[in-house]
KOLGU-405750 format. One record per residue (C-alpha): residue in three letters; x, y, z. Coordinates in Angstrom, 2 decimals, padded with zeros to 5 digits. Example, Ala and Ser with C-alpha at 12.3 -4.5 7.8 and 13.67 -1.06 7.14 Angstrom:
<atoms>
<badren: ALA | x: 012.30 | y: -004.50 | z: 007.80>;
<badren: SER | x: 013.67 | y: -001.06 | z: 007.14>;
</atoms>
This chain:
<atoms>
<badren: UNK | x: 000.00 | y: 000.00 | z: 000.00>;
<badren: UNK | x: 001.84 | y: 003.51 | z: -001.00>;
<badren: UNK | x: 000.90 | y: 005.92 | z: 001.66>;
<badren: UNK | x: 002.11 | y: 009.81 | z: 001.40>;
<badren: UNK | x: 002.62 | y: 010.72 | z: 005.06>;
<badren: UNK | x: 006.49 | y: 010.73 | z: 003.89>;
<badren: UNK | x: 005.29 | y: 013.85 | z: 001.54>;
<badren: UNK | x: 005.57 | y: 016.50 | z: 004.48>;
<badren: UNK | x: 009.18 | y: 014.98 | z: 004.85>;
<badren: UNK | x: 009.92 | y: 016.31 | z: 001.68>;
<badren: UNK | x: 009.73 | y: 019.85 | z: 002.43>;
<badren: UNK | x: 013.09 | y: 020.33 | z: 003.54>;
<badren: UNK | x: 014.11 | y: 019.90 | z: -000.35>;
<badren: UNK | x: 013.81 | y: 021.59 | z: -003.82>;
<badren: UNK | x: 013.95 | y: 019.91 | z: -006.25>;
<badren: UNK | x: 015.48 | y: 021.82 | z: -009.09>;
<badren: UNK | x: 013.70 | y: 021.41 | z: -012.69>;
<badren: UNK | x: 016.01 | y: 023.16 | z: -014.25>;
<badren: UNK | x: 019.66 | y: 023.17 | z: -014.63>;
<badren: UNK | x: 022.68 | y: 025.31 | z: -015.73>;
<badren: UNK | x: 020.96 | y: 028.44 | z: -015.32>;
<badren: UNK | x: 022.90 | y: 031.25 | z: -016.53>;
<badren: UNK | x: 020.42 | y: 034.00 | z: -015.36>;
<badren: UNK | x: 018.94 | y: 034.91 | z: -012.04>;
<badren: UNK | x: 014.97 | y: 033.99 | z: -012.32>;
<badren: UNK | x: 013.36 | y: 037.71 | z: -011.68>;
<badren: UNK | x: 009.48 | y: 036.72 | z: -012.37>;
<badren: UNK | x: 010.11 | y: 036.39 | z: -016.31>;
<badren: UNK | x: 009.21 | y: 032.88 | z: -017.66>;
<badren: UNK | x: 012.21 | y: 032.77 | z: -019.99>;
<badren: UNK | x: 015.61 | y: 031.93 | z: -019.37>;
<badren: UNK | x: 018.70 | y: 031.10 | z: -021.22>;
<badren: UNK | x: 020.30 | y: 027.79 | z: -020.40>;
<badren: UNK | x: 023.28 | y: 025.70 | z: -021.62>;
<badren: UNK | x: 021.79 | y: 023.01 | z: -023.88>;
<badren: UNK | x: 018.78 | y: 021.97 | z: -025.88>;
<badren: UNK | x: 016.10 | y: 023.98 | z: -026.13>;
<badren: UNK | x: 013.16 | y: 025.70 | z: -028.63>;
<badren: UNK | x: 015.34 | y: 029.24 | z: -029.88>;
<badren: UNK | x: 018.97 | y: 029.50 | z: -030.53>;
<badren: UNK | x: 019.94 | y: 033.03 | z: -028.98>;
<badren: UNK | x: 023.35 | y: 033.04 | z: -029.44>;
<badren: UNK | x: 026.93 | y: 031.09 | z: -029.46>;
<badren: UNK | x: 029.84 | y: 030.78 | z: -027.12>;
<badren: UNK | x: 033.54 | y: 029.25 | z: -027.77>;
<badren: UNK | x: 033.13 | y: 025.36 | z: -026.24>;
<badren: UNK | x: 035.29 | y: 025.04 | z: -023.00>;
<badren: UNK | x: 036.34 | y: 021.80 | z: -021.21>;
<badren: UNK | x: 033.34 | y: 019.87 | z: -020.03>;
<badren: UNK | x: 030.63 | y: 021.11 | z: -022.04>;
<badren: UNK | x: 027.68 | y: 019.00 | z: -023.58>;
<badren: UNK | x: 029.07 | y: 018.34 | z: -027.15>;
<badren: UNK | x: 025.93 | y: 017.48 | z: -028.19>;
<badren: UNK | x: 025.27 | y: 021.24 | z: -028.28>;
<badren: UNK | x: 028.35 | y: 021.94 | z: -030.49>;
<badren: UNK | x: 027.28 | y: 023.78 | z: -033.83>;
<badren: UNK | x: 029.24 | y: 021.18 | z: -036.29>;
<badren: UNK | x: 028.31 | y: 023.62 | z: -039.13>;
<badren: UNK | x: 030.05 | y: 026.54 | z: -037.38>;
<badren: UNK | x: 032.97 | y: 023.88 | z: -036.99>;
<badren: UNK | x: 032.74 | y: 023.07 | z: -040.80>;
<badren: UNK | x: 033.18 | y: 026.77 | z: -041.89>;
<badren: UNK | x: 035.50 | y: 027.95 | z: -039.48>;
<badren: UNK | x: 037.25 | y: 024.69 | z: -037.63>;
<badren: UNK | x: 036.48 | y: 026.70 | z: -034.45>;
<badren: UNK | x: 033.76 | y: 024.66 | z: -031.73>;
<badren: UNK | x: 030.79 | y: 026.80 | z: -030.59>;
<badren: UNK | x: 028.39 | y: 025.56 | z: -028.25>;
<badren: UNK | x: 024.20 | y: 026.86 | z: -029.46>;
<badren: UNK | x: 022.53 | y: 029.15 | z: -026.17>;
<badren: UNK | x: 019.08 | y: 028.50 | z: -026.41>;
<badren: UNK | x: 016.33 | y: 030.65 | z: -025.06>;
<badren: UNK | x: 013.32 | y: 028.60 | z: -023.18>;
<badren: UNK | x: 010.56 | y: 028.29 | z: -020.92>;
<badren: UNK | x: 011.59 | y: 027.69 | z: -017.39>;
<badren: UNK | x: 008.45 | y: 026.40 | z: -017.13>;
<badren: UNK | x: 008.79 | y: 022.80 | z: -017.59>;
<badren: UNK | x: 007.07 | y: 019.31 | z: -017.18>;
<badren: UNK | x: 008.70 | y: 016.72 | z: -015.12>;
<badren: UNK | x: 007.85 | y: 013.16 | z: -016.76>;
<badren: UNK | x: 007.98 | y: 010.37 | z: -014.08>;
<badren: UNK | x: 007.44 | y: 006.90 | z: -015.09>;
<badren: UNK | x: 007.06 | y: 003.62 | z: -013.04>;
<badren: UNK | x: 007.46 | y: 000.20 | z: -014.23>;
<badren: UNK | x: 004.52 | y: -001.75 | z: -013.26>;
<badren: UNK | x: 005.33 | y: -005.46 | z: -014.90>;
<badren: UNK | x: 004.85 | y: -008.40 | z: -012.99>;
<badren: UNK | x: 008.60 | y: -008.46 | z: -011.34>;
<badren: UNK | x: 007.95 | y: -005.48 | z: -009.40>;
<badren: UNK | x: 005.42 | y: -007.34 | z: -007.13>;
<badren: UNK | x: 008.55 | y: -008.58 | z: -005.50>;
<badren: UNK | x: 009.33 | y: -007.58 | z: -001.94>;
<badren: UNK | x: 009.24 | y: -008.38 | z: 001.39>;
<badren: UNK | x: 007.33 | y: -005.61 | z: 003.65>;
<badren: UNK | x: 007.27 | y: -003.33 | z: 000.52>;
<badren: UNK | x: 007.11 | y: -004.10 | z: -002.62>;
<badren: UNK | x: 009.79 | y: -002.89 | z: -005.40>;
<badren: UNK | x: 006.79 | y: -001.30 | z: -006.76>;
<badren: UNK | x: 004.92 | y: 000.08 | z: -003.80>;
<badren: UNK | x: 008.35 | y: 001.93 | z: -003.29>;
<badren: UNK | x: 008.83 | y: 002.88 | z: -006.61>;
<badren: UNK | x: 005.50 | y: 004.55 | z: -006.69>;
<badren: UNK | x: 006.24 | y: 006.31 | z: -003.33>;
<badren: UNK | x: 009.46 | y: 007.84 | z: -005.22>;
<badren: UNK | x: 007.79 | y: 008.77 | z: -008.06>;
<badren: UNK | x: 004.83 | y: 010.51 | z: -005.49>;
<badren: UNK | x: 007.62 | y: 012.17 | z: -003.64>;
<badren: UNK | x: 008.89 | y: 013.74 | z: -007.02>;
<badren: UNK | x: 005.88 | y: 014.66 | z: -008.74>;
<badren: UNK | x: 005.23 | y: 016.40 | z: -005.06>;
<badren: UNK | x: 008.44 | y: 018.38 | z: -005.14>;
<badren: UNK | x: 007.82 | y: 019.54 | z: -008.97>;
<badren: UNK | x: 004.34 | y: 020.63 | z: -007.52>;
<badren: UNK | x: 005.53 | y: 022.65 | z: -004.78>;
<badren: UNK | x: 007.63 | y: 024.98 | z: -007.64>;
<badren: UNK | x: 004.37 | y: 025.35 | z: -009.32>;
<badren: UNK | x: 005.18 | y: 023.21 | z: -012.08>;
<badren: UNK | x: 003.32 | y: 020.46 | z: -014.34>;
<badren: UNK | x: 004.06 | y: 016.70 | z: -013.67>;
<badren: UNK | x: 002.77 | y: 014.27 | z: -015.81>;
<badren: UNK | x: 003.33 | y: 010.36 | z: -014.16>;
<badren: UNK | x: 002.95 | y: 007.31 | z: -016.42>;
<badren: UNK | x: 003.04 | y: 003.47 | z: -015.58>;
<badren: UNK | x: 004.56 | y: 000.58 | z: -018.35>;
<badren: UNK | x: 005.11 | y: -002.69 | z: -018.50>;
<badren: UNK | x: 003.57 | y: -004.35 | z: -021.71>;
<badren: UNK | x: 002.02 | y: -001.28 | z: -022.13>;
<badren: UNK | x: 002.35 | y: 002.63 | z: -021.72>;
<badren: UNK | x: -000.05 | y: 004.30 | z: -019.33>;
<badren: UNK | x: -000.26 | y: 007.96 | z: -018.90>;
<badren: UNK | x: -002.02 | y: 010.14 | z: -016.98>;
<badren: UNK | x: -003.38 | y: 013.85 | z: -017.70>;
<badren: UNK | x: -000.44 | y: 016.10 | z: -016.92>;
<badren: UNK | x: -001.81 | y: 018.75 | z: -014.31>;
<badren: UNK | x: -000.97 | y: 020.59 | z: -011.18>;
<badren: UNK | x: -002.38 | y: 020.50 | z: -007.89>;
<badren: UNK | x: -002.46 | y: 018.11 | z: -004.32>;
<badren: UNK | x: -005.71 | y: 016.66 | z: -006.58>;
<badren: UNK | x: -004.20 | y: 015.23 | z: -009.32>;
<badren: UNK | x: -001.64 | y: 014.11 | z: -006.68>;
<badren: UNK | x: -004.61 | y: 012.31 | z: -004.96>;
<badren: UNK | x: -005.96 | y: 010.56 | z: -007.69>;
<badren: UNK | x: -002.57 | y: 009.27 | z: -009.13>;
<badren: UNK | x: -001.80 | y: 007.69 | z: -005.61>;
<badren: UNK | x: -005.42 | y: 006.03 | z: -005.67>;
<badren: UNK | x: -005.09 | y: 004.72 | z: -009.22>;
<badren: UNK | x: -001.38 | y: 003.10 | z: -008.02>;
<badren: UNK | x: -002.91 | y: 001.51 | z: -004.91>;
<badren: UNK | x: -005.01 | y: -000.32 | z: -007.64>;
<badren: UNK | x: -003.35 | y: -000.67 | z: -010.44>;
<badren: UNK | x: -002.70 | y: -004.82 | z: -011.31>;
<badren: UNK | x: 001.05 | y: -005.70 | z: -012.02>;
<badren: UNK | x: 001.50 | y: -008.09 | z: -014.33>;
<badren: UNK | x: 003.24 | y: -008.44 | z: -017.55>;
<badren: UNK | x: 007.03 | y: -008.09 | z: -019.02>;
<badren: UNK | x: 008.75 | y: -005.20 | z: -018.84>;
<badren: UNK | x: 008.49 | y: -003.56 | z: -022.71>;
<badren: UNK | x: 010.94 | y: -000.70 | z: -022.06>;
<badren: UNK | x: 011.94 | y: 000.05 | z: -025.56>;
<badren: UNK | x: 008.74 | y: 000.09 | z: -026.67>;
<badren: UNK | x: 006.96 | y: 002.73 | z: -023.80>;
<badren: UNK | x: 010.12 | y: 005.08 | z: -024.78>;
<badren: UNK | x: 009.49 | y: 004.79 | z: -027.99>;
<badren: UNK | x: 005.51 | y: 005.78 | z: -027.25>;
<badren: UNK | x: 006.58 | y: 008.38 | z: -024.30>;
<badren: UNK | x: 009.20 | y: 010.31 | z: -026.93>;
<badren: UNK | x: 005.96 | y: 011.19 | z: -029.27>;
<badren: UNK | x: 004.66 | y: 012.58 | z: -026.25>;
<badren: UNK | x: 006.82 | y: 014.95 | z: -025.07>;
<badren: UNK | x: 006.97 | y: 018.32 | z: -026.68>;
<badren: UNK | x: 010.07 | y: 020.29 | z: -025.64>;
<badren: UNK | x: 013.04 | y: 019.35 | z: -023.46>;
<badren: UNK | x: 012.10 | y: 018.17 | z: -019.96>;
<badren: UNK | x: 013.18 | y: 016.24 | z: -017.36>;
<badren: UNK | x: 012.27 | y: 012.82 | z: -017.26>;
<badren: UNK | x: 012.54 | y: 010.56 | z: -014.15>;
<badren: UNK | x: 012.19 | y: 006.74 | z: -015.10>;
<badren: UNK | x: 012.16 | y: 004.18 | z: -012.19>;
<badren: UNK | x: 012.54 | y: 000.59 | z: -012.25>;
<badren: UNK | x: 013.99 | y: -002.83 | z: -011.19>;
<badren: UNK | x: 015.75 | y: -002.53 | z: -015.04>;
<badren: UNK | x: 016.38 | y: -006.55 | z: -014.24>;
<badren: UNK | x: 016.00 | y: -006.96 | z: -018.38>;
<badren: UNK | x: 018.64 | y: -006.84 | z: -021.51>;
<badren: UNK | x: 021.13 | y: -004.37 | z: -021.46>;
<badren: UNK | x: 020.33 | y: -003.66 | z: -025.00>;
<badren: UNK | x: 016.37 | y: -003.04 | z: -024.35>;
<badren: UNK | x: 017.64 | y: -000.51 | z: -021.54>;
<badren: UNK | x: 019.72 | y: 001.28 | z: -023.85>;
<badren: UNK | x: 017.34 | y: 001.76 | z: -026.88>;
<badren: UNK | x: 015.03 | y: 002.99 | z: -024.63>;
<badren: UNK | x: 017.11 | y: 005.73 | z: -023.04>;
<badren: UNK | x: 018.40 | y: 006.51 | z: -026.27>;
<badren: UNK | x: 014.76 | y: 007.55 | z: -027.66>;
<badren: UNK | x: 014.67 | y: 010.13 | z: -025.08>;
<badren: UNK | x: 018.48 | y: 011.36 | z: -024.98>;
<badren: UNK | x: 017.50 | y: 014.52 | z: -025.69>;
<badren: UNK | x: 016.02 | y: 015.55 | z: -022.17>;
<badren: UNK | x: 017.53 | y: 015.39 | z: -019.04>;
<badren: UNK | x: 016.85 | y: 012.01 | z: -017.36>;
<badren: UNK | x: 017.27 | y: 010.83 | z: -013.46>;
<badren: UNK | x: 017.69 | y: 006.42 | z: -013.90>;
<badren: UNK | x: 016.61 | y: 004.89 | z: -010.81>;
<badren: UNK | x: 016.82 | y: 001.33 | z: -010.03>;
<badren: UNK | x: 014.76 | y: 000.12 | z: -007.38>;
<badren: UNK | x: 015.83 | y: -003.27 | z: -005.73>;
<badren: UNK | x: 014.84 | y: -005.15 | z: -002.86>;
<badren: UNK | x: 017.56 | y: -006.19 | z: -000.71>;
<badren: UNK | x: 016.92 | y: -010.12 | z: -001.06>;
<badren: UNK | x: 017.49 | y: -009.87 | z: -004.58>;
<badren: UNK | x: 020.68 | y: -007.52 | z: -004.32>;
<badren: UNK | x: 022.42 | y: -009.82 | z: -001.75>;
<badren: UNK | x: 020.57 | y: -013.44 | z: -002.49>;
<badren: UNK | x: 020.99 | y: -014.11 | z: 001.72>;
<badren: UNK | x: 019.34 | y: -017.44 | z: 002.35>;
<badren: UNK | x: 020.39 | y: -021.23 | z: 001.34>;
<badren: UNK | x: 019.17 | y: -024.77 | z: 000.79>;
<badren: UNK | x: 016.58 | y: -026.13 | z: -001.86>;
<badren: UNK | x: 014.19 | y: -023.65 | z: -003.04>;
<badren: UNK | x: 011.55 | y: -023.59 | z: -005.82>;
<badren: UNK | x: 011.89 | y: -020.31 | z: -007.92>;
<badren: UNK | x: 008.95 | y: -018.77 | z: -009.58>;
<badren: UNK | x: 009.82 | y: -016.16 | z: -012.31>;
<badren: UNK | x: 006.98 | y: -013.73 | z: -011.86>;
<badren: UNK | x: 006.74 | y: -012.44 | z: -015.24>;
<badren: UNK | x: 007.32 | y: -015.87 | z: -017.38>;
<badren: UNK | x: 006.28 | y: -018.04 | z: -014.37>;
<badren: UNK | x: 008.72 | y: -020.94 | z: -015.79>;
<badren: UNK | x: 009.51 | y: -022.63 | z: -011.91>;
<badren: UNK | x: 013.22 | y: -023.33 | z: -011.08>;
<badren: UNK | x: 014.12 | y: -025.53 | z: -008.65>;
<badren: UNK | x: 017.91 | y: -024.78 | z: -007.29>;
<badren: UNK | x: 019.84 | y: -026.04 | z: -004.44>;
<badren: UNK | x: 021.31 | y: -022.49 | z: -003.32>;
<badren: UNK | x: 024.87 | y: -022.60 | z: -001.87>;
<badren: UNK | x: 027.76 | y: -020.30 | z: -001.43>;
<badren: UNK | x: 028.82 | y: -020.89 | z: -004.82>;
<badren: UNK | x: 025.92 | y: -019.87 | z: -006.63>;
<badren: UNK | x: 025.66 | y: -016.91 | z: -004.49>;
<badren: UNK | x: 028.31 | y: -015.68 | z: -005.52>;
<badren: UNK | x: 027.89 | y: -016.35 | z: -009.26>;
<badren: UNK | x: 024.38 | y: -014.50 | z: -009.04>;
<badren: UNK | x: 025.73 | y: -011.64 | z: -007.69>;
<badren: UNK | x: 028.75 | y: -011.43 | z: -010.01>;
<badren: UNK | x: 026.33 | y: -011.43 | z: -012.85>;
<badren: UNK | x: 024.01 | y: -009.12 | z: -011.14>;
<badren: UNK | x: 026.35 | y: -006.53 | z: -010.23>;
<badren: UNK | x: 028.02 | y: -007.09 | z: -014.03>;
<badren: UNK | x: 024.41 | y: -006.01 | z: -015.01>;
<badren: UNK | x: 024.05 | y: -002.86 | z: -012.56>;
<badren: UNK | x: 027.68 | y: -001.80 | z: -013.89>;
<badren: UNK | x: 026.97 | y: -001.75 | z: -017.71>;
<badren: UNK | x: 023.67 | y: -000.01 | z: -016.68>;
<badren: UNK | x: 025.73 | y: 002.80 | z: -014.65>;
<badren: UNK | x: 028.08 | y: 003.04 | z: -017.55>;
<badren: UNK | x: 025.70 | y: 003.52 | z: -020.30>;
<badren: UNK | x: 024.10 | y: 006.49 | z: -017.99>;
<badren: UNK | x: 027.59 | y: 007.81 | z: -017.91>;
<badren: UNK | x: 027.61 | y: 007.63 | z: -021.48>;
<badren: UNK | x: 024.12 | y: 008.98 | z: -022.34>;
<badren: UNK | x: 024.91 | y: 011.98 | z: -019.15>;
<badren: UNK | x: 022.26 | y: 010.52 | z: -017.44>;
<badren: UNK | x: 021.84 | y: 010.52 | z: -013.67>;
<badren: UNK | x: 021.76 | y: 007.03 | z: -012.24>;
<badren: UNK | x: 020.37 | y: 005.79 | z: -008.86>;
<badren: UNK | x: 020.60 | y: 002.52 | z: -007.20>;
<badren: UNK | x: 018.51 | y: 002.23 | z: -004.31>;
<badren: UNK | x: 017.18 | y: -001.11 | z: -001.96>;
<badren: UNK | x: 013.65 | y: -000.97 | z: -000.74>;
<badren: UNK | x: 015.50 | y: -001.60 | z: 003.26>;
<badren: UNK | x: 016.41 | y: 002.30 | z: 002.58>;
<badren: UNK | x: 013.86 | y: 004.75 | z: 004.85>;
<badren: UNK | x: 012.43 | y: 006.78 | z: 001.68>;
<badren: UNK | x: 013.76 | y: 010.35 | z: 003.15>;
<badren: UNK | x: 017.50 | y: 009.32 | z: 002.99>;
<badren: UNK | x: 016.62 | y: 007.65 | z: -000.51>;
<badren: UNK | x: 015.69 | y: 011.06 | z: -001.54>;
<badren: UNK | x: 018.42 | y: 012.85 | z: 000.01>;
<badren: UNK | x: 021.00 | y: 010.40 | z: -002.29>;
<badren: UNK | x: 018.58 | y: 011.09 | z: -005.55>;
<badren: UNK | x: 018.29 | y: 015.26 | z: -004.71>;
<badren: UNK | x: 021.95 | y: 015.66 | z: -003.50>;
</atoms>
């Protein structure tokens, strides 16, 4: 059961929508900001750690100098947060991967709320589901309702929701995506690169059993998304070979985020949701 009494925990942060803002905000909508945007206002020489995906290559082609595009845009901008709800997120004991998940994705669609901004929260698993983007503790109300109910069942189709949530999204944004991301490496990276051109915040969600695999003797293993049943004599050996592979798979995800300059999160559902916040928001 998600429950927001956390929410009036959250107060004590912002959560900043926007970054790299290279003007004070005095009450105008419009900024200019380092990146991607809607109206190219001007260019700059590139410098040492800059986003070369904003370097003007036809400047470059003329001239064999790098500039880096300033766009003008809307400070004003949606935060797109999206939840896995497939079958293997029904995992978990006390909370479920997804129970937590959801409270995550509650706590940030409260912080973009509290800076007056839109939210827009979606669900996938074989399908993409997305609700209304809108502002207000009423919308919040009725999203946390709808996830108390919602049935999780299903694969995980990530490639395919990004490929469905990129249509959706106008201009740049910031889009928070949270998951157990226990599926191909490949499928993960399609996805994120559909949306590489907004500012994304990964988070995996685990629950500590699966992270650490503590426990030993004969045990009969339900996969809850194919429901093929394994049955495995668990010993120190393969404990160690599971979580070899598994943190082989958690590397290659942090190193594609790297990569794509996305922000990556790895968080165990044992973690009180405050200090998971305070590691996401830091």
């Amino acid at each position: 059961m998600i429950t927001t009494e956390f929410l009036s925990q959250l107060d004590r942060f912002n959560l900043i929508i926007k970054k790299r803002v290279t003007s004070s905000y005095t009450g105008s909508r419009r900024s200019v900001i380092h990146g991607r945007g809607i109206t190219i206002k001007d260019h700059r020489i590139y410098s040492t750690g800059d986003d070369f995906r904003s370097i003007d290559w036809r400047i470059f082609a003329r001239t064999d100098d790098l500039y880096i595009r300033r766009y003008e845009e809307d400070k004003s901008l949606t935060t797109h947060i999206i939840v896995d709800h497939s079958a293997s997120m029904n995992f978990g004991k006390g909370i479920t991967k997804f129970d937590y998940s959801s409270m995550l994705g509650v706590g940030m669609a409260y912080l973009t709320m509290k800076e007056n901004e839109k939210f827009q929260f979606s669900t996938f698993s074989e399908e993409l589901e997305t609700f209304k983007s809108k502002r207000g503790m009423g919308h919040l109300a009725e999203m946390v309702e709808h996830l108390n109910n919602i049935k999780l069942i299903g694969f995980s189709k990530f490639k395919d929701a990004m490929i469905k949530y990129k249509k959706m999204i106008g201009s740049r944004a910031l889009v928070v995506i949270i998951s157990d991301f226990l599926f191909n490496i490949d499928e993960i990276e399609r996805g994120l690169f559909m949306l590489g051109e907004h500012d994304m915040k990964i988070i995996q969600v685990l629950d500590p059993v699966e992270r650490e695999l503590l426990f030993s003797g004969d045990f009969r293993l339900k996969d809850s998304e194919t429901k093929n049943i394994l049955r495995t004599y668990i010993n120190p050996r393969l404990r160690i070979g599971y979580k070899q592979r598994l943190e082989s798979h958690i590397s290659k995800i942090a190193k594609l985020c790297d990569e794509l300059g996305v922000d990556f999160h790895i968080i165990t559902t044992d973690k009180p949701i405050f200090d998971a916040f305070y590691d996401i928001l830091k």
